[in-house]
C-alpha positions as a Markdown table, in Angstrom:
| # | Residue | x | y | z |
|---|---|---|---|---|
| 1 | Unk | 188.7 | 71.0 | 65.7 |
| 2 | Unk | 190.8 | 72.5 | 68.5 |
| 3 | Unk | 189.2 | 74.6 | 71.5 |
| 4 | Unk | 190.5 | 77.5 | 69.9 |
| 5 | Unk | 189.3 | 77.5 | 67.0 |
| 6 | Unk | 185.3 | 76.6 | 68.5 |
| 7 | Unk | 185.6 | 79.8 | 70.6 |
| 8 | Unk | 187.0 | 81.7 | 67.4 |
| 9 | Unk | 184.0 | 80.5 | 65.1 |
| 10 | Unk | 181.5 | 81.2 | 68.3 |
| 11 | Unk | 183.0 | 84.6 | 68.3 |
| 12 | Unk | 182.6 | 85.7 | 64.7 |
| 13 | Unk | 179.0 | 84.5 | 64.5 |
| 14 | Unk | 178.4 | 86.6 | 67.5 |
| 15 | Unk | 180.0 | 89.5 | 66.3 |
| 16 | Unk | 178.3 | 88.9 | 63.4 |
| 17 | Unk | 174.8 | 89.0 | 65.0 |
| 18 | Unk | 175.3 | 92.0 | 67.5 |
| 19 | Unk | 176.3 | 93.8 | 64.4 |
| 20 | Unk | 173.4 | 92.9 | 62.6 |
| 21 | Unk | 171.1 | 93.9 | 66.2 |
| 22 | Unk | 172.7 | 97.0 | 65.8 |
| 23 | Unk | 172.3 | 98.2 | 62.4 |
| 24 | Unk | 168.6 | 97.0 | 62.7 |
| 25 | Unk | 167.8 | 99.2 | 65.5 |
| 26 | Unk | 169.9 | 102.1 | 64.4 |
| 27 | Unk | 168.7 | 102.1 | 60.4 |
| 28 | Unk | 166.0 | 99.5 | 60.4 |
| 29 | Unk | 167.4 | 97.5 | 57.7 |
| 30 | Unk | 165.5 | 94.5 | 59.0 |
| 31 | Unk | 169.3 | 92.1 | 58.6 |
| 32 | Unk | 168.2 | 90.3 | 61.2 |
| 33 | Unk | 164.9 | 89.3 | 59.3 |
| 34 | Unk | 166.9 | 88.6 | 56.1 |
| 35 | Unk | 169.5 | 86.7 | 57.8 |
| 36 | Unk | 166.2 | 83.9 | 59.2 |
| 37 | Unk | 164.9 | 83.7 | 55.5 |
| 38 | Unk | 161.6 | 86.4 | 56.2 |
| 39 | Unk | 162.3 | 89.3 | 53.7 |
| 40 | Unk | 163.7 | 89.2 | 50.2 |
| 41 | Unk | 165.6 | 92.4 | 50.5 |
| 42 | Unk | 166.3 | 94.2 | 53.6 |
| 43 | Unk | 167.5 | 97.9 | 52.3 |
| 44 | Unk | 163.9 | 98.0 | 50.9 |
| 45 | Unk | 163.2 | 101.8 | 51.1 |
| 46 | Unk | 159.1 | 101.8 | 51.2 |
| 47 | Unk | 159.3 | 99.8 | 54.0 |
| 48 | Unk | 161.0 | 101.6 | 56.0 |
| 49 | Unk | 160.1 | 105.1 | 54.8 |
| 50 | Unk | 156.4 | 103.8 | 56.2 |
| 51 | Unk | 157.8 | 102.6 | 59.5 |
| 52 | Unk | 159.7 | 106.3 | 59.6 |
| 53 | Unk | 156.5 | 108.1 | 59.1 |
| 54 | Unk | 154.8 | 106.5 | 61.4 |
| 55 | Unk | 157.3 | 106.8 | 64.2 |
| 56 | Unk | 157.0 | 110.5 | 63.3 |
| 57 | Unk | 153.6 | 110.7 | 63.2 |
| 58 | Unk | 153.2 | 109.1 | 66.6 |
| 59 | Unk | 156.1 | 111.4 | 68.3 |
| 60 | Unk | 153.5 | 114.6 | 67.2 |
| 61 | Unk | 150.8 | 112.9 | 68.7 |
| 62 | Unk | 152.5 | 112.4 | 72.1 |
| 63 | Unk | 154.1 | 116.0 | 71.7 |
| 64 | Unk | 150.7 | 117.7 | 71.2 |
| 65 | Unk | 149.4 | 115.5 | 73.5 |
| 66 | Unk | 151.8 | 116.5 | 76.2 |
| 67 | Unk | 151.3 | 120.0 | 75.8 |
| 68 | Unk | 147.5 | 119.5 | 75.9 |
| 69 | Unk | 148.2 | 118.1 | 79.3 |
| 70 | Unk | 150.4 | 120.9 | 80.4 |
| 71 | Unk | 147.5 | 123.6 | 79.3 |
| 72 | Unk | 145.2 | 121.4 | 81.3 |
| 73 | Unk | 147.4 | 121.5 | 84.3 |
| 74 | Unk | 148.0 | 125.5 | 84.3 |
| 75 | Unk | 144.1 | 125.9 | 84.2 |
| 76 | Unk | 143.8 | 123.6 | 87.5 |
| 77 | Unk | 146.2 | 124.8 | 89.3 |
| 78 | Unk | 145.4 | 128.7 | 88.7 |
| 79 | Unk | 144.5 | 130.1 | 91.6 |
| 80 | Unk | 141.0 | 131.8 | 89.6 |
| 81 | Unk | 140.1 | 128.4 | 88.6 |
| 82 | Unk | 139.5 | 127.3 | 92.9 |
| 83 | Unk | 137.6 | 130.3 | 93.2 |
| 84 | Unk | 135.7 | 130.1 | 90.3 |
| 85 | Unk | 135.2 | 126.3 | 91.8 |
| 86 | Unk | 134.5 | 127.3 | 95.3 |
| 87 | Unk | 131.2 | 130.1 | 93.6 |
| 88 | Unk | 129.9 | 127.5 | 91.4 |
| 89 | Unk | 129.5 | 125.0 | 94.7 |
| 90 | Unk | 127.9 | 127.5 | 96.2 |
């Protein structure tokens, strides 16, 4: 085989795997895994329905979580609350 065509089969099996990277990480079709022989069927729904779900139910958790933290530092930083601190030491 010629130099060319090496670098033009390198090429299209790297194309080939970027894609795949891509379309993983954008729709988590898990090619990548199908591609190395570790799923049967990578467009299976369930699967990633579940993963979905719990990306969203981890996003609410930080979001709550956050604004917990945000209520928390109003409170401290409210001039009533040093007062209130500065009487109770008392």
């Amino acid at each position: 085989m010629s130099t060319l065509s090496l670098l033009m089969l390198f090429s299209g099996i790297a194309t080939i795997a970027l894609i795949a990277c891509y379309l993983d990480a954008k729709f988590q079709w898990r090619l990548n895994d199908w591609m190395n022989g570790q799923c049967d069927n990578p467009f299976i729904s369930s699967e990633t329905k579940t993963l979905k779900a719990c990306i969203q139910e981890k996003d609410e958790k930080i979001d709550a979580l956050t604004q917990r933290i945000e209520t928390l530092e109003a409170i401290v930083t409210e001039p009533a609350y040093e007062l209130n601190k500065k009487i109770n030491a008392l």
